[in-house]
C-alpha positions in Angstrom: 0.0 0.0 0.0 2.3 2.7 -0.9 0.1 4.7 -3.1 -3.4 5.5 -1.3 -5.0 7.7 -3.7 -8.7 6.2 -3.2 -8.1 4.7 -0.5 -10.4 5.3 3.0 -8.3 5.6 6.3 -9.8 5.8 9.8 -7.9 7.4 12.5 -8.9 6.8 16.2 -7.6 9.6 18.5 -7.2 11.7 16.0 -8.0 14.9 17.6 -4.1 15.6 18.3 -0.6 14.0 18.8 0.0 11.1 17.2 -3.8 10.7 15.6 -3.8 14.1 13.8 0.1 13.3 12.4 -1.0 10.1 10.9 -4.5 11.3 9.2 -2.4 14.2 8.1 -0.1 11.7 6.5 -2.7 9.4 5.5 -4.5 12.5 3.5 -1.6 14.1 2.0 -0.9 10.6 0.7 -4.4 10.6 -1.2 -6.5 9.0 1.4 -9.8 9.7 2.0 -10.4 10.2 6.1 -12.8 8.6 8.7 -11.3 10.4 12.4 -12.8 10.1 15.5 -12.2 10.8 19.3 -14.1 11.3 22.3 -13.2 14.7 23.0 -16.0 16.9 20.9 -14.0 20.0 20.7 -10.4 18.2 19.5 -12.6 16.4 17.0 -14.2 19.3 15.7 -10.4 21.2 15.2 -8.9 18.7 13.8 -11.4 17.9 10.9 -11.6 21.8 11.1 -7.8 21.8 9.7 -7.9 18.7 7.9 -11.0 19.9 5.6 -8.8 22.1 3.6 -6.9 19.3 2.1 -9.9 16.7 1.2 -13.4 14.9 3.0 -12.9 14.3 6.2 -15.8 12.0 8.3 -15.5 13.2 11.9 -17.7 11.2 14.5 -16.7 11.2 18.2 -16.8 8.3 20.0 -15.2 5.8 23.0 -13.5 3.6 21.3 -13.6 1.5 25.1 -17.4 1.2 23.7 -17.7 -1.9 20.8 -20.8 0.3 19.7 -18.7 3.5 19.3 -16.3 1.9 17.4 -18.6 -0.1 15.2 -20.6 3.0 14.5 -17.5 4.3 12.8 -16.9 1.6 10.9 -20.5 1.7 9.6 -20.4 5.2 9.2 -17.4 5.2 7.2 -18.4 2.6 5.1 -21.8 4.6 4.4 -20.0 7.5 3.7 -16.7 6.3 1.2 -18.2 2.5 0.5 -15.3 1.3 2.2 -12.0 1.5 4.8 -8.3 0.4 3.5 -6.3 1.6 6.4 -7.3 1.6 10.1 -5.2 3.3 13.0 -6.2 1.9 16.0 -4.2 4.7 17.5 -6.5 6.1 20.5 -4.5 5.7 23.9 -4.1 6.9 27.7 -0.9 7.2 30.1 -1.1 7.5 34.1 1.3 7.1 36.1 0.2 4.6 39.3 1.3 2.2 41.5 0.2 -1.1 40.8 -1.6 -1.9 44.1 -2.7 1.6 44.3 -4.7 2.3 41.0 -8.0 2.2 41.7 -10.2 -0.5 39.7 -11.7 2.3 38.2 -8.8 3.5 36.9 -7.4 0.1 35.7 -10.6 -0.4 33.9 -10.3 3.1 32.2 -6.9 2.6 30.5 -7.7 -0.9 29.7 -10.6 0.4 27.3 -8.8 2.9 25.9 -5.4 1.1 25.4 -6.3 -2.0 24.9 -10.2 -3.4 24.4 -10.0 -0.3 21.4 -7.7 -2.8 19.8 -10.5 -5.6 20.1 -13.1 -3.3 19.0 -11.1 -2.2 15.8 -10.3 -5.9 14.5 -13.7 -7.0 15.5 -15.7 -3.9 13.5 -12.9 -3.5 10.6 -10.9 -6.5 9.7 -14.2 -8.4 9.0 -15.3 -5.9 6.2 -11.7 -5.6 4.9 -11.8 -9.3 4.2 -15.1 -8.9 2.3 -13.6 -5.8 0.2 -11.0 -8.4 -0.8 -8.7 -4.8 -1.9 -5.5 -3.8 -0.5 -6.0 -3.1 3.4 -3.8 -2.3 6.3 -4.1 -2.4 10.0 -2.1 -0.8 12.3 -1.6 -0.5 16.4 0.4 2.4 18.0 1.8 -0.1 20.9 4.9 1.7 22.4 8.0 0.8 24.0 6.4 -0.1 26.9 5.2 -2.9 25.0 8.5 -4.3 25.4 9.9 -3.2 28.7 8.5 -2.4 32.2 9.4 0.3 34.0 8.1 1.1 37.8 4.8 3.3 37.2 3.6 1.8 33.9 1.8 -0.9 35.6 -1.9 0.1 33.4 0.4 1.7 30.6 2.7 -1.1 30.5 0.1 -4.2 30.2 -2.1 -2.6 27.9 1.2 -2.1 25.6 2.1 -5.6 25.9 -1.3 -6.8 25.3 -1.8 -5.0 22.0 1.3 -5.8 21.0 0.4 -9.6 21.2 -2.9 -9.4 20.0 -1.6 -7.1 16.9 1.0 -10.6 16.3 -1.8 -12.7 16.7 -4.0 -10.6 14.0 -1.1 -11.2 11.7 -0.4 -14.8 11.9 -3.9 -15.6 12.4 -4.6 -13.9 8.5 -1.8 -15.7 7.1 -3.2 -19.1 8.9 -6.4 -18.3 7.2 -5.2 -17.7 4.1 -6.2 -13.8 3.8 -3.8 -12.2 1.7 -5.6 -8.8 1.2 -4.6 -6.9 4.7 -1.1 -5.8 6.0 -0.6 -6.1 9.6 1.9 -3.7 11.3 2.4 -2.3 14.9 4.6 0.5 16.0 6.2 0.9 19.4 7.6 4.5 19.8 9.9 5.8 22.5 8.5 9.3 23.3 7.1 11.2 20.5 5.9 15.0 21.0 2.7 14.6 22.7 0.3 15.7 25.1 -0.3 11.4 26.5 1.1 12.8 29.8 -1.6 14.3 30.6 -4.9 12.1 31.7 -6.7 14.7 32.5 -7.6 15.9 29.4 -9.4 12.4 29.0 -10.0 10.9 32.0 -13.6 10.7 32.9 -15.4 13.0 35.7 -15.1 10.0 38.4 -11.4 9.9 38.1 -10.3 13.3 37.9 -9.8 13.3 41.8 -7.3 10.4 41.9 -5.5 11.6 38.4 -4.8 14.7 40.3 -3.2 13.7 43.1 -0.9 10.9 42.0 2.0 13.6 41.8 1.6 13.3 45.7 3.9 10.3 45.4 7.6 11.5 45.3 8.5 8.7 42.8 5.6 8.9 40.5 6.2 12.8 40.6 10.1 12.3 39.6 9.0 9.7 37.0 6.7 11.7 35.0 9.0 15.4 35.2 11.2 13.4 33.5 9.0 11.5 31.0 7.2 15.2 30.3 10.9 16.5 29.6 11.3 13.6 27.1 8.4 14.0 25.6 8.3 17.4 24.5 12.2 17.1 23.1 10.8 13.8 21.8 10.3 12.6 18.0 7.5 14.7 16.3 4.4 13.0 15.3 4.7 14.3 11.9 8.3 12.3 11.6 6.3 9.1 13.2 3.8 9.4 11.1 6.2 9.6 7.7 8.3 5.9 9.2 4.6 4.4 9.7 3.9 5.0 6.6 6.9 3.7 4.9 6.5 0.8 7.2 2.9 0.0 5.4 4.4 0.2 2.3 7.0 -1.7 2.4 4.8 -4.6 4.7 7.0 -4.2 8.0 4.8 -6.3 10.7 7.3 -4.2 13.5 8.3 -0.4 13.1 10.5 1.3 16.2 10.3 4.8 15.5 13.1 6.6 18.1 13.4 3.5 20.0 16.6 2.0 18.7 19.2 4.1 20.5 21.9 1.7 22.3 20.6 2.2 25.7 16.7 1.2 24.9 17.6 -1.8 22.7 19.6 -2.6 25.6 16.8 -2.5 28.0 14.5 -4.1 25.8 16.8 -7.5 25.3 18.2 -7.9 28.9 13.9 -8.4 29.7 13.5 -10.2 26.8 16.2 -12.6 27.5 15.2 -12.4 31.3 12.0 -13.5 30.1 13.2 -16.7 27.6 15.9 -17.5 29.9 14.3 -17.3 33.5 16.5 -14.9 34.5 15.6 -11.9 36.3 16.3 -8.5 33.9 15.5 -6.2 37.2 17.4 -7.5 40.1 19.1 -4.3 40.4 19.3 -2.3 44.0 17.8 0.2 42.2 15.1 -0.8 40.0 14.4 2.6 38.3 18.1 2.5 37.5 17.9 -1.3 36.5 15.1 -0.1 33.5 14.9 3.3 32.8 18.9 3.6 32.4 
């Protein structure tokens, strides 16, 4: 799929960040654009300043809600008579500590991060196989699908999760003998963003807890830093442009600004820790042991 004049994209999250680089991308490319997000306002300025450059179908929606997300789907079909390229891009980030995050709060990122994932393949990939035309799916994992570090404990799992299920998708299309739809999930370091803060997001009933987890010195430390990172971080519009030429050129895995020396380094001691039995954290300092 490296030519997508014709072709329909849908873009979850796309009000900003990450979503808004990669239906950019996916327009300026010749797609046609199906965006959605749950924040109204967002939604309605980013198909504000994506109307100048083709149709764009806006429709908010939770895509922690199956019905939100297979409303899109029928939307977009109604609208274009078809999707080629879906971003199941829509995530959260809070900082916690794993006995401390309320159930509430688990079950909030787990929608958003990771049963979004199970909503797109279930509304989407079902239809794409009917088209029978050149399709493409694509999760925005991170790298904390493939490494832990204290205070990811929601980010972290979901991360893992949709990086399994996103393997799974691929292999199971090839088992079944579906040759029409690409399968490719990206795990970014820290890209230029706004994911830091829940806030913007969270619902009403959470707002409380969001606010004070700064309370705790470590989580406090952790995010100053990840906020630093993040705004010096890879833009979204240089994410975007390696996502794309991962699609084209059918990459299952892309790593945008995660292959410096000192994350792949991080990410094999776990994964060999994890193959091997070997403990990748027995550090005395176990920020040290995964962050460094």
């Amino acid at each position: 799929m490296d030519d997508l004049k014709g072709a329909v994209a849908v873009v979850t999250g796309a009000g900003g960040g990450i979503g808004f680089a990669l239906a950019k991308g996916a327009q300026a490319r010749g797609a046609s654009l199906a965006i959605s997000d749950i924040r109204q306002d967002a939604l309605a300025d980013a198909a504000g300043k994506l109307a100048a450059g083709g149709e764009v179908l806006a429709l908010r929606g939770d895509v922690a809600d199956f019905a939100d997300v297979e409303a899109l789907a029928d939307a977009a079909v109604k609208r274009f008579g078809k999707v080629n390229l879906l971003f199941n891009n829509a995530g959260v980030f809070a900082s916690g500590v794993s006995w401390q995050v309320s159930l509430e709060e688990y079950e909030w990122v787990l929608g958003v991060n990771q049963r979004s994932v199970i909503h797109g393949i279930k509304a989407f990939v079902p239809r794409m196989i009917a088209q029978g035309d050149p399709c493409h799916v694509t999760t925005i994992s991170s790298g904390a699908g493939i490494t832990v570090n204290p205070g990811f404990a929601s980010y972290s799992m979901t991360k893992h999760a949709v990086l399994a299920l996103t393997e799974a998708l691929h292999l199971d299309l090839a088992a079944q003998g579906v040759g029409n739809i690409g399968v490719t999930v990206v795990m970014p370091g820290v890209i230029q963003s706004k994911i830091m803060f829940p806030e913007k997001t969270g619902p009403a009933s959470l707002q409380s807890e969001l606010s004070t987890r700064l309370e705790n010195p470590a989580l406090s430390a952790l995010e100053a830093m990840m906020r630093g990172a993040v705004d010096a971080g890879l833009p979204a519009d240089a994410l975007a442009d390696q996502v794309f030429g991962a699609i084209a050129r059918g990459d299952l895995y892309v790593l945008p600004n995660f292959t410096d020396e000192a994350s792949q380094a991080v990410a094999q001691r776990i994964a060999l820790g994890r193959a091997t039995a070997k403990n990748p954290y027995a550090s005395a300092d176990p920020i040290a042991a995964t962050l460094n």
